[in-house]
N, CA, C and O atoms as a CHARMM CRD file, in Angstrom:
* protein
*
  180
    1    1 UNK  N    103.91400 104.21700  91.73000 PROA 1      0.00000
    2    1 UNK  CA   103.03800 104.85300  90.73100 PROA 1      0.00000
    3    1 UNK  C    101.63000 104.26100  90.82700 PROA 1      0.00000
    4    1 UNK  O    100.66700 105.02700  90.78400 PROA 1      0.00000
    5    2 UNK  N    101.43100 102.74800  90.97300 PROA 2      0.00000
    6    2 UNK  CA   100.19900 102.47300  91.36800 PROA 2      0.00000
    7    2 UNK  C     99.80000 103.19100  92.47800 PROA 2      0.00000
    8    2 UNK  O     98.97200 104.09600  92.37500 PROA 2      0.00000
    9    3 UNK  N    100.25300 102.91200  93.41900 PROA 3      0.00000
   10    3 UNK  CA    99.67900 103.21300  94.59300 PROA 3      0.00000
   11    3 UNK  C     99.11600 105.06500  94.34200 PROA 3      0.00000
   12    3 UNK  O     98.10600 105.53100  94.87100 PROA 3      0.00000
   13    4 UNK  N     99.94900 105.75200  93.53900 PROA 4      0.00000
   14    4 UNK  CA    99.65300 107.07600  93.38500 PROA 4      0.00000
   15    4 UNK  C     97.87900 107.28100  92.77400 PROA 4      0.00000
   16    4 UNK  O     96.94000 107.88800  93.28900 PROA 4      0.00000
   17    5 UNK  N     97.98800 106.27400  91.13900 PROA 5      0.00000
   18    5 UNK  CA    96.75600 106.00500  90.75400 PROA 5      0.00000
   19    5 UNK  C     95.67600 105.88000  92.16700 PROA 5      0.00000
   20    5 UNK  O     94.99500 106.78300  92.65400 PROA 5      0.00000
   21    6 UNK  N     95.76200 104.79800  92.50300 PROA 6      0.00000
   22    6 UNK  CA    94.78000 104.65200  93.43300 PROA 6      0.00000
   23    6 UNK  C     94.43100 105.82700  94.69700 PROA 6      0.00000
   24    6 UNK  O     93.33300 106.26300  95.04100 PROA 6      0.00000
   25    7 UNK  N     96.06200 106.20800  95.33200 PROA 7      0.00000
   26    7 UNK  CA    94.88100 107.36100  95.75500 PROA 7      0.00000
   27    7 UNK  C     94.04100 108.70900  94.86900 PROA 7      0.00000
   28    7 UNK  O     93.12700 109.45700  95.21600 PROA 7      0.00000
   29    8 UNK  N     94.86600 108.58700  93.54300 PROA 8      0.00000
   30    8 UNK  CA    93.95300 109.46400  93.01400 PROA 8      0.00000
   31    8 UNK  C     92.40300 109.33600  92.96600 PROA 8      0.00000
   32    8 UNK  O     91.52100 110.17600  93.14300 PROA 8      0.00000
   33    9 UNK  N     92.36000 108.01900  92.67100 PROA 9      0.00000
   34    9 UNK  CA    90.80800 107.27700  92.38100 PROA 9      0.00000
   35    9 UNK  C     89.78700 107.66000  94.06300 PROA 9      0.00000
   36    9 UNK  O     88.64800 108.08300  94.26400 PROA 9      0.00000
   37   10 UNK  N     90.98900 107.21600  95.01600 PROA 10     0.00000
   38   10 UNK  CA    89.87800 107.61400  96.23000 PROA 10     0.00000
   39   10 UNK  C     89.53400 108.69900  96.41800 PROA 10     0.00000
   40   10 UNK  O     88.36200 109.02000  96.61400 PROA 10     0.00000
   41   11 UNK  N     90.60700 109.55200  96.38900 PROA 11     0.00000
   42   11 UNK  CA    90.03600 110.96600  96.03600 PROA 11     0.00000
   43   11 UNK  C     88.78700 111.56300  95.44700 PROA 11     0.00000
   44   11 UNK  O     88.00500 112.33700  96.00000 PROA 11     0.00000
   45   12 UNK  N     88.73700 111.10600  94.31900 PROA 12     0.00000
   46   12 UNK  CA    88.28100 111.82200  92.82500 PROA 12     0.00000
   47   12 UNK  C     87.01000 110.99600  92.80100 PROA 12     0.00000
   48   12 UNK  O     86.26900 111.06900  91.82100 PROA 12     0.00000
   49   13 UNK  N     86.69900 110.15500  93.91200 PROA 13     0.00000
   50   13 UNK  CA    85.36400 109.01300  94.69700 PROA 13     0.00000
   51   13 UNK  C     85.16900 109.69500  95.42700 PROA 13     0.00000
   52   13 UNK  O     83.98800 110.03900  95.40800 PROA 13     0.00000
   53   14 UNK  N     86.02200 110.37500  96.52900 PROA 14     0.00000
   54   14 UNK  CA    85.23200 111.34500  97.59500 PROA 14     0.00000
   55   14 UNK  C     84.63000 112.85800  97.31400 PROA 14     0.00000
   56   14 UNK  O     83.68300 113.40300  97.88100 PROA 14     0.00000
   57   15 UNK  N     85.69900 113.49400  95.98700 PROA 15     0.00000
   58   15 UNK  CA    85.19000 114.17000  95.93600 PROA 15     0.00000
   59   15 UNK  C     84.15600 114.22200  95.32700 PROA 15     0.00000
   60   15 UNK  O     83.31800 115.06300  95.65000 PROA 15     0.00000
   61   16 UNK  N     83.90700 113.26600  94.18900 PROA 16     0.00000
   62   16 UNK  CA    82.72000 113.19800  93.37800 PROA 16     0.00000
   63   16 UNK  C     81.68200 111.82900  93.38000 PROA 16     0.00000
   64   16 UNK  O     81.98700 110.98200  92.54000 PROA 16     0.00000
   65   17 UNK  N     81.06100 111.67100  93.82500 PROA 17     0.00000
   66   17 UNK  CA    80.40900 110.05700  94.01000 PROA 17     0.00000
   67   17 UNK  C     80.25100 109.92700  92.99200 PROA 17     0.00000
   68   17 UNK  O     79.96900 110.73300  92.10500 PROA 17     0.00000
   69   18 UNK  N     80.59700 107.70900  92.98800 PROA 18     0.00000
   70   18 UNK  CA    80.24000 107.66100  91.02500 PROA 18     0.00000
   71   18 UNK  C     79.26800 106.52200  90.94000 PROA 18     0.00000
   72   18 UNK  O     79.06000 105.69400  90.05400 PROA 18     0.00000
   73   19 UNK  N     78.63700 106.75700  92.33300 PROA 19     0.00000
   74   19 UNK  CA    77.61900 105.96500  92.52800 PROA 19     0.00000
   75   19 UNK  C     76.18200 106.06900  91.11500 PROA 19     0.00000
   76   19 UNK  O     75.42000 105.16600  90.77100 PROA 19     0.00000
   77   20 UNK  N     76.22300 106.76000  90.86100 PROA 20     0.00000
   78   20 UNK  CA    75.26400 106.74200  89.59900 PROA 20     0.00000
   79   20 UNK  C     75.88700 106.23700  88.48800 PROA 20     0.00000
   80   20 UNK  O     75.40700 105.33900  87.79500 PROA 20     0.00000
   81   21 UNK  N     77.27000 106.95000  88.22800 PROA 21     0.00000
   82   21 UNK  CA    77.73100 105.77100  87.31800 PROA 21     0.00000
   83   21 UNK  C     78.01800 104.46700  86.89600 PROA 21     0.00000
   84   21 UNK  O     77.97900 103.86200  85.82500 PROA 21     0.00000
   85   22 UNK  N     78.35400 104.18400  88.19300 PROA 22     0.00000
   86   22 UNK  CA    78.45000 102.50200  88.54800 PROA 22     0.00000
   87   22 UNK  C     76.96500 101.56200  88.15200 PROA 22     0.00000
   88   22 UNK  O     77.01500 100.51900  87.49900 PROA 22     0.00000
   89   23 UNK  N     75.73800 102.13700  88.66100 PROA 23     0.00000
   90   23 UNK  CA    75.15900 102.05000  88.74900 PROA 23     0.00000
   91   23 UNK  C     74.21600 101.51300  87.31900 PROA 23     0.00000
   92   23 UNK  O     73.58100 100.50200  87.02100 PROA 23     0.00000
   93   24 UNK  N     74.58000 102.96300  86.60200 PROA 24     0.00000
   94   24 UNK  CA    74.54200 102.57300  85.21300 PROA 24     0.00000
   95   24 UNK  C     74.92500 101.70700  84.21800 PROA 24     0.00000
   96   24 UNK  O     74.35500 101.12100  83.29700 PROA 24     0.00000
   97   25 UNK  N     76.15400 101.79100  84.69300 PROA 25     0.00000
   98   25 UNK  CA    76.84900 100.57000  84.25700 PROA 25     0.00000
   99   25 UNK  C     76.80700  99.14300  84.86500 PROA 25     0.00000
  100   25 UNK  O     77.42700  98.35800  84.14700 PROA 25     0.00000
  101   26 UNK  N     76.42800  98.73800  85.63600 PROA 26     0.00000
  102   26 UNK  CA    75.59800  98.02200  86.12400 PROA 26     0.00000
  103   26 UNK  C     74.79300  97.34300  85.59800 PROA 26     0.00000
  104   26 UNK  O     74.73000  96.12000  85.47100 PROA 26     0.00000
  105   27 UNK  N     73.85800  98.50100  85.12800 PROA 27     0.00000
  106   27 UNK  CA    72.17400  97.98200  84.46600 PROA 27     0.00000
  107   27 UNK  C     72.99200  97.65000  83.50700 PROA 27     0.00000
  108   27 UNK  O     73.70500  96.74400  83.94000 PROA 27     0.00000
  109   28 UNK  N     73.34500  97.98500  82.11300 PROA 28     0.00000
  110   28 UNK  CA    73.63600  98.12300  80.70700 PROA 28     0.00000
  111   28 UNK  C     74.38500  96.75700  80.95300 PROA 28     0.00000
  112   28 UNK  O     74.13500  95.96400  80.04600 PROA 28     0.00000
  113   29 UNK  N     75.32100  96.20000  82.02100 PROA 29     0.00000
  114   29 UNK  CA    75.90200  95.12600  81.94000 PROA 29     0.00000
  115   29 UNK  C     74.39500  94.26800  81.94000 PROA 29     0.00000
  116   29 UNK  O     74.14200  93.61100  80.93000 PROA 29     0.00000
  117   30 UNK  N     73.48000  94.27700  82.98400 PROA 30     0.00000
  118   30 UNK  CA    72.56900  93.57300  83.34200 PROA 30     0.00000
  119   30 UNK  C     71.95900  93.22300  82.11300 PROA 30     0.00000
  120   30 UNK  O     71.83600  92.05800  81.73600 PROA 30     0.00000
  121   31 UNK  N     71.37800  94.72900  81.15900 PROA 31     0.00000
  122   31 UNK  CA    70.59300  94.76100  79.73400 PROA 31     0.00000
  123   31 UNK  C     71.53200  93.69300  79.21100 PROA 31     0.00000
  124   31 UNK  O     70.78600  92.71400  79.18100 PROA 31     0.00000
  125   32 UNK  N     72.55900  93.34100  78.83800 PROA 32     0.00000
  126   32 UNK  CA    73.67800  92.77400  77.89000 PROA 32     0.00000
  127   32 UNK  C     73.21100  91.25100  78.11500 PROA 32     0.00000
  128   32 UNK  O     72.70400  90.38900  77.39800 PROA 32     0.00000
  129   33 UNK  N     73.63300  91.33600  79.48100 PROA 33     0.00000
  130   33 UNK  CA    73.21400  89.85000  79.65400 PROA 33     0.00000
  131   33 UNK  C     71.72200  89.25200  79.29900 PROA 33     0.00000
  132   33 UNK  O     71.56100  88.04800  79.09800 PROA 33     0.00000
  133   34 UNK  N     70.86000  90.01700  79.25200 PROA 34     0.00000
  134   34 UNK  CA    69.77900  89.41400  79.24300 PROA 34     0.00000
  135   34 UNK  C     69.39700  89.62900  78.23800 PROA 34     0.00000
  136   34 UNK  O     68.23300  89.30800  78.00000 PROA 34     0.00000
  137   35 UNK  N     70.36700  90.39900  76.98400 PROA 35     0.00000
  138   35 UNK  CA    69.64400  90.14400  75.59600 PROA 35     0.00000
  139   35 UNK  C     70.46900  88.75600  75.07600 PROA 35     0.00000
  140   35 UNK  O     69.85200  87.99800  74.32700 PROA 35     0.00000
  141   36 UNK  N     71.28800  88.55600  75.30500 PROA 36     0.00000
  142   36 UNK  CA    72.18500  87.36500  75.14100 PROA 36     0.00000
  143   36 UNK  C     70.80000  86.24500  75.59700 PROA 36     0.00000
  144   36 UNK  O     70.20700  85.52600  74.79300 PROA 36     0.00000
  145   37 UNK  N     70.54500  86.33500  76.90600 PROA 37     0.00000
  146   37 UNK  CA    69.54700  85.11000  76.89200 PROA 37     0.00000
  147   37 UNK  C     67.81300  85.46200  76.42800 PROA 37     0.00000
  148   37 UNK  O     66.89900  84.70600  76.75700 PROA 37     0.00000
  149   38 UNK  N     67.68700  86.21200  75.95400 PROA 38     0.00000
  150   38 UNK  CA    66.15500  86.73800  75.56200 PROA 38     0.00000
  151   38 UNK  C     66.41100  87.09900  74.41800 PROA 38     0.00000
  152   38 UNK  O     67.45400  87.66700  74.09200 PROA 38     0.00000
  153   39 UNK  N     65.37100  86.77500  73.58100 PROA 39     0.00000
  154   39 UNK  CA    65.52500  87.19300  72.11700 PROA 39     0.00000
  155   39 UNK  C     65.28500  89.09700  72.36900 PROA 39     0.00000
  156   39 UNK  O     64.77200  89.67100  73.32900 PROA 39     0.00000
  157   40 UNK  N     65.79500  89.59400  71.28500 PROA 40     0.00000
  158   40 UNK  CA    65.67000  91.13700  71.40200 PROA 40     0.00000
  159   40 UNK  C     64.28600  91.36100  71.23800 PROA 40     0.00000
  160   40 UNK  O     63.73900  92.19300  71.96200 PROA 40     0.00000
  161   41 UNK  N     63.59500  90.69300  70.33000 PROA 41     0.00000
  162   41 UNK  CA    62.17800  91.61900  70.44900 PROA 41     0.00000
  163   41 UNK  C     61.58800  91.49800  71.79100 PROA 41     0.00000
  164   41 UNK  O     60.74900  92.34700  72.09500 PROA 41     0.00000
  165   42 UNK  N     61.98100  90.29800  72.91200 PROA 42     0.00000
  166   42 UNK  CA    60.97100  90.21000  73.61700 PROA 42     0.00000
  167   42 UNK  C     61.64100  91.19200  74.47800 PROA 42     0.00000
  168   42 UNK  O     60.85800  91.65300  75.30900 PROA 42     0.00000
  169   43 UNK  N     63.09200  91.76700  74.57200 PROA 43     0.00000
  170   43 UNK  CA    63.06400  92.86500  75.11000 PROA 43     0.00000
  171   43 UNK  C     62.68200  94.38900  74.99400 PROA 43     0.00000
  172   43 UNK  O     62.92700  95.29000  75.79600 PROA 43     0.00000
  173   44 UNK  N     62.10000  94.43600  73.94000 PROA 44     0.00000
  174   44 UNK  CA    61.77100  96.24100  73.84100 PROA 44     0.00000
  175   44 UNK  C     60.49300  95.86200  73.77500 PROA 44     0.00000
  176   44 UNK  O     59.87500  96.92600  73.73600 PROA 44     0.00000
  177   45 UNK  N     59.59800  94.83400  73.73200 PROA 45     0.00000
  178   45 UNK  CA    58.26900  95.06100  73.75900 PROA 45     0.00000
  179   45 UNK  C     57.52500  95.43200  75.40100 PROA 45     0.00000
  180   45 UNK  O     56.31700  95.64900  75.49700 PROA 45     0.00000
């Protein structure tokens, strides 16, 4: 059954790239971290 999951995932990667999503999610991890070490105002200014 895993193994089924996973080829679904390669699939459903080839057919659709989730390269933008990843991507996104990515940044927003990146944003997270760096409001943790930066106070918030000095991030939206």
């Amino acid at each position: 059954n895993l193994e089924q999951e996973q080829v679904k995932k390669q699939k459903s990667s080839e057919e659709a790239p989730e390269i933008e999503t990843s991507t996104e999610e990515f940044a927003e991890e990146k944003i997270k971290e760096m409001m943790q070490l930066v106070p918030v105002e000095d991030v939206y200014v």
